[in-house]
C-alpha positions as CSV (number, residue, x, y, z in Angstrom):
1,X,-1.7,-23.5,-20.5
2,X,-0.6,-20.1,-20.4
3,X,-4.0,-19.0,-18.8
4,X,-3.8,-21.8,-16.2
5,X,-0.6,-20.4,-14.7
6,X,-1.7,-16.6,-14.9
7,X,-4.7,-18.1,-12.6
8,X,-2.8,-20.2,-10.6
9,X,0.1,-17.2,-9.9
10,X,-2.8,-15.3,-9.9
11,X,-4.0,-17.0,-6.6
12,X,-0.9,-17.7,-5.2
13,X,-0.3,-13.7,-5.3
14,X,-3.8,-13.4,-4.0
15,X,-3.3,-15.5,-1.0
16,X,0.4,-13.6,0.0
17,X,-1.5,-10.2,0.1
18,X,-4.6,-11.1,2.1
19,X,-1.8,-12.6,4.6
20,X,0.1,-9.7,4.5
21,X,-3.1,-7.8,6.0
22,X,-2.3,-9.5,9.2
23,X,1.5,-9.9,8.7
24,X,3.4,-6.6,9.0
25,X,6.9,-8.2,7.0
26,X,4.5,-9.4,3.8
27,X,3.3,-6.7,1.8
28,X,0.1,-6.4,1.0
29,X,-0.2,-3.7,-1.8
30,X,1.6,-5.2,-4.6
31,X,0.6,-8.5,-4.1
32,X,-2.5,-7.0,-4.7
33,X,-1.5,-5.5,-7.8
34,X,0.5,-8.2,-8.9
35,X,-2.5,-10.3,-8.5
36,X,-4.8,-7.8,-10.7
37,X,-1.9,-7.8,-13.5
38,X,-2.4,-11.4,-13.5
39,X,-5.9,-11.8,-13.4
40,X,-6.6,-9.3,-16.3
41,X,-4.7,-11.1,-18.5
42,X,-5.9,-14.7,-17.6
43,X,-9.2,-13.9,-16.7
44,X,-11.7,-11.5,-17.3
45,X,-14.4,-12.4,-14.4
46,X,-11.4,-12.5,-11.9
47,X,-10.1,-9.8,-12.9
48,X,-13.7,-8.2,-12.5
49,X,-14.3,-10.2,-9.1
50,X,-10.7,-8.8,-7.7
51,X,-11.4,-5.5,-8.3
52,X,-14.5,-5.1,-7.1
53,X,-13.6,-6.7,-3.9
54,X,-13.5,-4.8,-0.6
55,X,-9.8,-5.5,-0.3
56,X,-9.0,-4.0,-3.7
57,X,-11.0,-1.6,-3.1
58,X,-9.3,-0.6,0.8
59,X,-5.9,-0.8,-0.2
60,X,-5.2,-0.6,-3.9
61,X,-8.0,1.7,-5.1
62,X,-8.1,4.3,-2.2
63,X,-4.4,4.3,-0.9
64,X,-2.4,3.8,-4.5
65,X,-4.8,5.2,-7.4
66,X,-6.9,7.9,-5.1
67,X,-3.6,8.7,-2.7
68,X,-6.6,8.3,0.0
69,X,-5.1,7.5,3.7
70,X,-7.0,8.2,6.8
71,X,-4.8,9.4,10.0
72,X,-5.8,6.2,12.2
73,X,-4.4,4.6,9.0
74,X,-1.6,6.4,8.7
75,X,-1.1,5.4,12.6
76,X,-1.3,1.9,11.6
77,X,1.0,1.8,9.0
78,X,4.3,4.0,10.8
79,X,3.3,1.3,13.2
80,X,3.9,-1.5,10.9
81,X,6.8,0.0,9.4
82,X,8.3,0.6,12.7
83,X,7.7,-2.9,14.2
84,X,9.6,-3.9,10.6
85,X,12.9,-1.8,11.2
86,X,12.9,-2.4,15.1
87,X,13.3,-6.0,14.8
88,X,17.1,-5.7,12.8
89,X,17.7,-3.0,14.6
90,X,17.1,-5.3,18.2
91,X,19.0,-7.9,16.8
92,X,22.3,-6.5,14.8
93,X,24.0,-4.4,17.2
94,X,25.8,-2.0,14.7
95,X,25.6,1.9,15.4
96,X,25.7,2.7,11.9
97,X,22.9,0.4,10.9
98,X,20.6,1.6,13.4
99,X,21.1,5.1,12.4
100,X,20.2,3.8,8.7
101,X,17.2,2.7,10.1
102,X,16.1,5.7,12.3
103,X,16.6,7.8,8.8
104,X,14.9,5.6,6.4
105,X,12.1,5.5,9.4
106,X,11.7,9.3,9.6
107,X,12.5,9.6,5.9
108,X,9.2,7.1,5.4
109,X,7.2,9.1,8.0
110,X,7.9,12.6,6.1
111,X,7.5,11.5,2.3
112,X,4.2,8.9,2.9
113,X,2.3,11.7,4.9
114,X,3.4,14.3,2.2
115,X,2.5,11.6,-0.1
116,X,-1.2,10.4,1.2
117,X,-1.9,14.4,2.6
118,X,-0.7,16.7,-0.7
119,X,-3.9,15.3,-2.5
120,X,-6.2,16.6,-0.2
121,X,-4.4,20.2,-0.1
122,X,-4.8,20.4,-3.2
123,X,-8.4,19.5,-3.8
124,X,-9.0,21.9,-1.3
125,X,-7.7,24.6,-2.9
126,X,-9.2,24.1,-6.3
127,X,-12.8,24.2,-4.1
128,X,-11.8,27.7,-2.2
129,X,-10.8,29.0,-5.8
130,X,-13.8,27.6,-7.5
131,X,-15.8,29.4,-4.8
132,X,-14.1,32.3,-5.2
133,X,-14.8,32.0,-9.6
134,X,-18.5,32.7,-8.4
């Protein structure tokens, strides 16, 4: 029974995420990982099938595990997010909630590209001291 519903929420979970690829209000990521936390314990070949799938792969794998973002997708997302915060901001018309949202907006901007381009600062400069070591 209990395996059953970790399946079925499993799915359910499953089915949010891919929608949220297309749908910038529904997010995908921890659907995503929602749905793997799921799977693993209903299911082994699920679990296996999920996480060897492209979509696992794109956007849990590479953005969460590897902190791996390229700029176009960086692009993308600030887009997203930005299409997310202008639609209360069109709507409500309050000063101080729009200036809310224009600093959580360039708060997002600064800490997800510090976030998605510290990783590959660093890599780089264990390579220029390795090189350096020989």
């Amino acid at each position: 029974m209990k395996k059953s519903l970790f399946i079925i929420l499993g799915g359910i979970s499953f089915g949010l995420g891919t929608l949220g690829l297309s749908l910038p209000f529904i997010p995908t990521v921890p659907f995503y990982m929602l749905t793997s936390f799921l799977w693993l314990r209903s299911s082994e070949k699920l679990y296996g099938k999920f996480v060897q799938s492209k979509y696992y792969q794109k956007y849990v794998q590479e953005m969460i595990i590897n902190k791996e973002m390229t700029t176009k997708g960086l692009v993308r997302l600030f887009g997203m997010i930005l299409v997310v915060f202008l639609i209360p901001g069109i709507l409500v018309d309050n000063l101080v909630m729009r200036v809310s949202l224009v600093i959580v907006y360039v708060l997002h901007v600064i800490f997800l590209t510090y976030y998605f381009k510290s990783k590959k600062r660093k890599s780089n400069k264990v390579k220029v001291e390795e090189s350096y070591d020989r």
